[in-house]
C-alpha positions in Angstrom: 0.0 0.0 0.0 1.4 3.4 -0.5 2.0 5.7 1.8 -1.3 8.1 0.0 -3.6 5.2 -0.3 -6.2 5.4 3.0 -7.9 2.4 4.5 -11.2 2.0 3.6 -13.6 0.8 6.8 -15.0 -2.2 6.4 -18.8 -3.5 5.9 -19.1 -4.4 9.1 -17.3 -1.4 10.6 -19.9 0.8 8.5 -22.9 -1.3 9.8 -22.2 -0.7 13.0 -21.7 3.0 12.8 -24.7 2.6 11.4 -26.5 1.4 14.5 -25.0 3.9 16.6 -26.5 6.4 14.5 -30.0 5.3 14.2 -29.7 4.4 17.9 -28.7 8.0 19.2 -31.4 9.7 16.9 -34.1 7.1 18.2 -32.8 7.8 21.9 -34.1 11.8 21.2 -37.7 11.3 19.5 -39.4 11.0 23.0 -38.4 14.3 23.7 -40.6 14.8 20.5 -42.8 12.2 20.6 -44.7 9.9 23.2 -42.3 8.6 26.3 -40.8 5.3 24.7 -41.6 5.7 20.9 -37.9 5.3 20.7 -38.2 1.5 21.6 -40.7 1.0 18.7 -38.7 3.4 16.5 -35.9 0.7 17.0 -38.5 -2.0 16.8 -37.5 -3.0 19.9 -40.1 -5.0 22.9 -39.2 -2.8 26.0 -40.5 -5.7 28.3 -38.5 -8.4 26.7 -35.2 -6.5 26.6 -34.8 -3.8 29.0 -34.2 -6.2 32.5 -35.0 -3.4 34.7 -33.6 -0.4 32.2 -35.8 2.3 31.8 -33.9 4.0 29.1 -32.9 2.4 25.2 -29.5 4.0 25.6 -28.9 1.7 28.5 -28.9 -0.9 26.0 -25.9 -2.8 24.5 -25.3 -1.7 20.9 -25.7 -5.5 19.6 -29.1 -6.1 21.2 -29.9 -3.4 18.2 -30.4 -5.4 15.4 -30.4 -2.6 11.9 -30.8 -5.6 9.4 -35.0 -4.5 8.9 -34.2 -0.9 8.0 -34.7 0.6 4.6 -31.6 2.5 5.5 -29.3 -0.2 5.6 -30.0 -1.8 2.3 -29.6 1.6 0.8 -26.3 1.7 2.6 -25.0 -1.8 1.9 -25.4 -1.0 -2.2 -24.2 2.1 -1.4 -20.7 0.9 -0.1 -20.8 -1.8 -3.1 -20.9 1.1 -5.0 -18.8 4.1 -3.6 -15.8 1.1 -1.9 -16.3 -1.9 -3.8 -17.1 -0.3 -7.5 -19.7 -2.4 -7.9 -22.8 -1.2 -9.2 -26.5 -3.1 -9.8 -27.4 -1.6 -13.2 -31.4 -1.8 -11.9 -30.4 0.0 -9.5 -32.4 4.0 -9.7 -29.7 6.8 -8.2 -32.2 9.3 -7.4 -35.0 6.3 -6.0 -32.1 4.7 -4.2 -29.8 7.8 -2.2 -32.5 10.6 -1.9 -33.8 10.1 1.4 -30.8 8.2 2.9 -28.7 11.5 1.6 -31.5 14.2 3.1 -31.1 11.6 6.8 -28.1 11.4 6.8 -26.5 15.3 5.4 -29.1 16.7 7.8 -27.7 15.0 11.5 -25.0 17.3 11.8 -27.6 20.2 12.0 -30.2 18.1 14.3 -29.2 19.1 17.9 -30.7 17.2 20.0 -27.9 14.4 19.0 -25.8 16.1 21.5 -28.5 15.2 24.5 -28.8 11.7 23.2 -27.5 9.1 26.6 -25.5 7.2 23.4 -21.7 7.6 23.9 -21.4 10.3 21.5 -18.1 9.6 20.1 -19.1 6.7 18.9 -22.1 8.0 17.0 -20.2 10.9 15.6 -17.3 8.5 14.6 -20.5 6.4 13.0 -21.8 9.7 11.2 -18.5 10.4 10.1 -18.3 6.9 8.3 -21.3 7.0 6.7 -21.2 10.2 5.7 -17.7 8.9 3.9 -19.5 6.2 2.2 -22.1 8.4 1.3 -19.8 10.6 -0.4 -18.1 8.3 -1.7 -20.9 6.5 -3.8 -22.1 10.0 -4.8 -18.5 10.6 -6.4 -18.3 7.9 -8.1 -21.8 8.6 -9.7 -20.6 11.8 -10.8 -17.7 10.1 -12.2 -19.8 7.4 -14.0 -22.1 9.5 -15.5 -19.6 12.0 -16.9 -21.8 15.2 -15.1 -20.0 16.1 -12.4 -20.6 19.3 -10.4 -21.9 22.4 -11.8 -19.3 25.3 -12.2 -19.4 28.2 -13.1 -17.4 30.0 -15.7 -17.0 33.6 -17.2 -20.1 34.1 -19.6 -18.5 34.5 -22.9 -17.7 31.1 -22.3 -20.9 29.6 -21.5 -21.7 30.3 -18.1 -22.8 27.6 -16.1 -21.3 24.4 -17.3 -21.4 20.5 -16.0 -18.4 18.1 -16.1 -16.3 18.8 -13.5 -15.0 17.1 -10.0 -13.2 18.9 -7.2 -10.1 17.6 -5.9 -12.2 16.3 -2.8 -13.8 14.0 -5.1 -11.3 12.8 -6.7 -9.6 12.2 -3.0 -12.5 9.9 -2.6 -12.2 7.8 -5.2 -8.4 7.4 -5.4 -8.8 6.7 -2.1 -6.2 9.2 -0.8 -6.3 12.4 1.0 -7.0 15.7 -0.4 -4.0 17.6 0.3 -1.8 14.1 -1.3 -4.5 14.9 -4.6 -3.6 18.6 -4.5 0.0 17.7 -4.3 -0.6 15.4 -7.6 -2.1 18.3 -9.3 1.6 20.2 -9.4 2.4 20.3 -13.1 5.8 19.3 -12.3 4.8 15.9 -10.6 5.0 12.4 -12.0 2.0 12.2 -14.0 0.4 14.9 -13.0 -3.3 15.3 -12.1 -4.9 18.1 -15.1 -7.3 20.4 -13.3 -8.3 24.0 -13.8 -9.2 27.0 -11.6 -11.8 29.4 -11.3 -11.8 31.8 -8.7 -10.7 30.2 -5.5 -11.5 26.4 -6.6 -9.9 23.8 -8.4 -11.6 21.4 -10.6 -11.2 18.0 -12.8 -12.9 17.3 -16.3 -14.2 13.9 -15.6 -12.4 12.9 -18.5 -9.3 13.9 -17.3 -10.4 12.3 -13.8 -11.0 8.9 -15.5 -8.0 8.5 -17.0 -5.6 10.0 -14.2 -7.7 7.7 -11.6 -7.2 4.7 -13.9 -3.5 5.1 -13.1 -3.9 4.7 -9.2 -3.5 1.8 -7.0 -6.6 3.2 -4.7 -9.0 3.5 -7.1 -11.2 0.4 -8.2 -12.8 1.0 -11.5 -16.6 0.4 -11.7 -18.3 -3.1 -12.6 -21.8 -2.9 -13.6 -23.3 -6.1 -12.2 -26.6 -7.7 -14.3 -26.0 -11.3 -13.5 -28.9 -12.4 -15.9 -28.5 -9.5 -18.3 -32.4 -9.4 -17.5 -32.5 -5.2 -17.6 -35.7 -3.2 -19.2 -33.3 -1.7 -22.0 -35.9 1.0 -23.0 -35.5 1.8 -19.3 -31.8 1.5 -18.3 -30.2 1.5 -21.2 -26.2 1.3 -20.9 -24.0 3.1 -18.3 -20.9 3.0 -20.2 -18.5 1.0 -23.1 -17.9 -1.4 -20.8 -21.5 -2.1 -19.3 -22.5 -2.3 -22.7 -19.9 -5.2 -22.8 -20.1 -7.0 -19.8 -23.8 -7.3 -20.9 -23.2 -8.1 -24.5 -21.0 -11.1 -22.8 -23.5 -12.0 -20.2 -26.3 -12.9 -22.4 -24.1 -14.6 -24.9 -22.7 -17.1 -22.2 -26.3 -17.2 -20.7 -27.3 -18.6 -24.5 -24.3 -21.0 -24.2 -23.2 -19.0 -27.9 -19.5 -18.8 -29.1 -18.6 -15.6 -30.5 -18.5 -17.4 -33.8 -22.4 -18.9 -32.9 -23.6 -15.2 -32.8 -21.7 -13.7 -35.7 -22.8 -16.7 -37.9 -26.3 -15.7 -36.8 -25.7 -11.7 -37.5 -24.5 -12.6 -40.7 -23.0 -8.9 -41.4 -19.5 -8.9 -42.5 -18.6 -5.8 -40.4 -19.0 -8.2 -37.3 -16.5 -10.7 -37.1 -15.6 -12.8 -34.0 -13.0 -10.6 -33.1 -14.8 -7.4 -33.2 -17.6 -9.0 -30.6 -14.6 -10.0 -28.4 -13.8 -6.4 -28.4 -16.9 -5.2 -27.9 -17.3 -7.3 -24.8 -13.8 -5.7 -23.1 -15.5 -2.6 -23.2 -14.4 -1.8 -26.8 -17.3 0.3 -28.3 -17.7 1.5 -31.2 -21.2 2.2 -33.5 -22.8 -0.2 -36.7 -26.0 0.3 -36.8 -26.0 -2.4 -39.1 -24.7 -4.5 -36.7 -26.5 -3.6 -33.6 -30.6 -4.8 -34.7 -29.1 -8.1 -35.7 -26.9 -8.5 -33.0 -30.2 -7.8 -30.4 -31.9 -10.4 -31.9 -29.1 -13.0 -31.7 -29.0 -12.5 -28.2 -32.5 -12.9 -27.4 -34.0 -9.1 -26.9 -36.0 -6.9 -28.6 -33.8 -5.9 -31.7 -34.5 -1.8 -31.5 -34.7 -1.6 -27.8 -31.2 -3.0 -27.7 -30.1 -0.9 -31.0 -31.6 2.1 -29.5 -30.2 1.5 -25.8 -26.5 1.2 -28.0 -27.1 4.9 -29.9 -27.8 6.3 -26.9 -24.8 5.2 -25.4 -22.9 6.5 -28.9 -24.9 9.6 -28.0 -23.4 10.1 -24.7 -19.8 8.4 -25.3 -19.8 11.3 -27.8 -20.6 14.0 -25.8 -17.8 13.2 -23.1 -15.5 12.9 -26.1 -16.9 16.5 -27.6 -16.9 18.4 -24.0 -13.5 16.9 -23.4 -11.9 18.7 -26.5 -13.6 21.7 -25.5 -11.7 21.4 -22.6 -8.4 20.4 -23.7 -8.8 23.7 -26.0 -9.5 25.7 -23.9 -6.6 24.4 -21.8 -4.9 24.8 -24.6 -5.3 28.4 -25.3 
C-alpha cells in the first residue's frame, strides 16, 4: 500500500456505525414524541429487553439489530458502489440515495444528538463513516455518469457548465487524502493530475479524472453487475463501453453461444468474431447495421437494444466533444 492510499472501513465497521447512529437519533424522539416511541422506532419490545432499564441507551449496541431498516439496504449497495465499485445496473440513483442522503446530510444540523445518553463519540465517529461512504458512492456517480458538479465559468464562455470534480472527489475515489491529490495536481509531478481554476476552486474534467484515476493503485474502477443481463433496456439503457460489454458477454454465455455462434447468426461482414470479443472488453464503437441483428441473436428486442446502444454512442460522444472543448481551452 502506498504511503497516500487510506484504508477504507469495512462493511461491518460501517454497519455498526450505522446502529450507533439510528440508535442515538431514536434515543431523542421522546423528547418529540410519546415517552418510549424510541423502543418501537428501534423495533425493539421494552419488556422483553430492557431487565430493569428504563432508558434504550442503556442498552448494548448488539441487542440493536439494523438488518430491517430501509436505511441499511440503501447503505449496503451504497458501499458496493462508492468502496467496492460495484454497481447493480437496476439499481435507480435518485430512487435509491435521496432520502438516505437528506437523513443522513441533515444529522449534523439536528441538535438534540448532543442530549442523546448514546456515547457520543461513537455516534459521531459512526456519522462520520457513513457520511464517507455516502460521499463516496455520490463521487463515483458523478464520475460514472460523466456530469460532475456544476461550475461556473466567465459568460462569454458559457456560463454555467457541468463536467467537473473537485479535488475532494477525486480524493474519494483514489482513495487518498486531499491535500496528497492537490500535491498530484503540481504540473511538475509524475504524472500529474490536469485540473483547472476558477476563482478560488480547483476542478477535474471527468475525463481527465477517469484517465488520471485509472492510473492509481486506490481507485477500483466500476463493474456494472446484471448477473442475468435481464435489464428493461428502454429503461436503463447502458451506463458505459464497458457495461454495454459485460452485458453483450453476459447474455451470450447465458445462451451458451461462441462468438462465432452469434456472428454466424448476424451474418453482417462488419462483425466478425473478433470485433464482438472487443466489444465485450469494453471496446465500443457504432454499426447500426450491426447492432438490430446482434439484439436479436442474443435474445432481446432488436430496437430496444439498438436504441439503448445509440444512446450510449450519443453520450460516449458527448464526453468525447466536452472533453476537447476542454483540452482547447486548456490549450489556449
Amino acid at each position: 500500500m502506498s504511503a497516500t492510499t487510506k484504508v477504507q472501513p469495512t462493511k461491518d465497521q460501517m454497519f455498526n456505525s450505522l446502529r450507533h447512529v439510528l440508535w442515538a437519533f431514536a434515543d431523542t424522539l421522546n423528547r418529540i414524541y410519546l415517552p418510549g416511541c424510541e423502543w418501537a422506532v428501534l423495533g425493539l419490545d421494552k419488556s422483553a429487553l430492557a431487565e430493569g432499564r428504563d432508558f434504550v441507551w442503556e442498552l448494548e449496541p448488539d441487542q440493536i439489530d439494523i438488518s430491517k431498516f430501509a436505511i441499511t439496504a440503501v447503505m449496503n449497495d451504497l458501499y458496493e458502489y462508492g468502496i467496492n465499485g460495484r454497481w447493480d445496473v437496476n439499481n435507480d440513483w435518485i430512487d435509491l440515495v435521496t432520502d438516505t442522503e437528506a437523513f443522513l446530510l441533515g444529522l449534523p444540523s439536528f441538535g438534540l444528538l448532543e442530549e442523546s445518553g448514546v456515547d457520543r463519540s461513537a455516534w459521531a465517529t459512526g456519522l462520520d463513516v457513513c457520511l464517507h461512504v455516502l460521499r463516496s458512492a455520490t463521487a463515483r456517480w458523478m464520475l460514472d455518469e460523466g456530469e460532475g458538479m456544476p461550475a461556473f465559468v466567465p459568460s462569454s464562455e458559457g456560463g454555467l457548465r457541468v463536467g467537473f470534480l473537485t479535488l475532494g472527489h477525486i480524493a474519494l475515489l483514489a482513495s487518498m487524502d486531499e491535500k496528497s491529490v492537490r500535491n498530484a495536481a503540481n504540473p511538475k509531478s509524475k504524472d500529474p493530475l490536469k485540473t483547472f481554476s476558477h476563482g478560488s476552486r480547483t476542478y477535474v474534467n471527468t475525463d481527465d479524472a477517469k484517465d488520471w484515476l485509472s492510473r492509481r493503485r486506490g481507485f477500483l474502477p466500476t463493474q456494472y453487475i446484471d448477473k442475468l443481463a435481464e435489464r428493461d433496456l428502454a429503461q436503463v439503457g447502458f451506463r458505459s463501453a464497458s457495461d454495454f460489454g459485460s452485458y453483450v458477454r453476459t447474455r451470450r454465455e447465458k445462451l451458451g453461444k461462441s462468438h462465432a455462434e452469434i456472428v454466424a447468426t448476424v451474418a453482417d461482414s462488419a462483425l466478425t468474431a473478433s470485433s464482438l470479443e472487443s466489444l465485450e472488453r469494453g471496446e465500443f464503437s457504432l454499426n447500426q447495421s450491426v447492432f438490430f441483428p446482434l439484439g436479436a441473436a442474443l435474445g432481446l428486442n432488436a430496437r430496444d437494444f439498438a436504441t439503448a446502444a445509440f444512446q450510449l454512442h450519443q453520450k460516449l460522444e458527448r464526453w468525447a466533444f466536452e472533453s476537447e472543448l476542454q483540452q482547447m481551452k486548456a490549450a489556449s
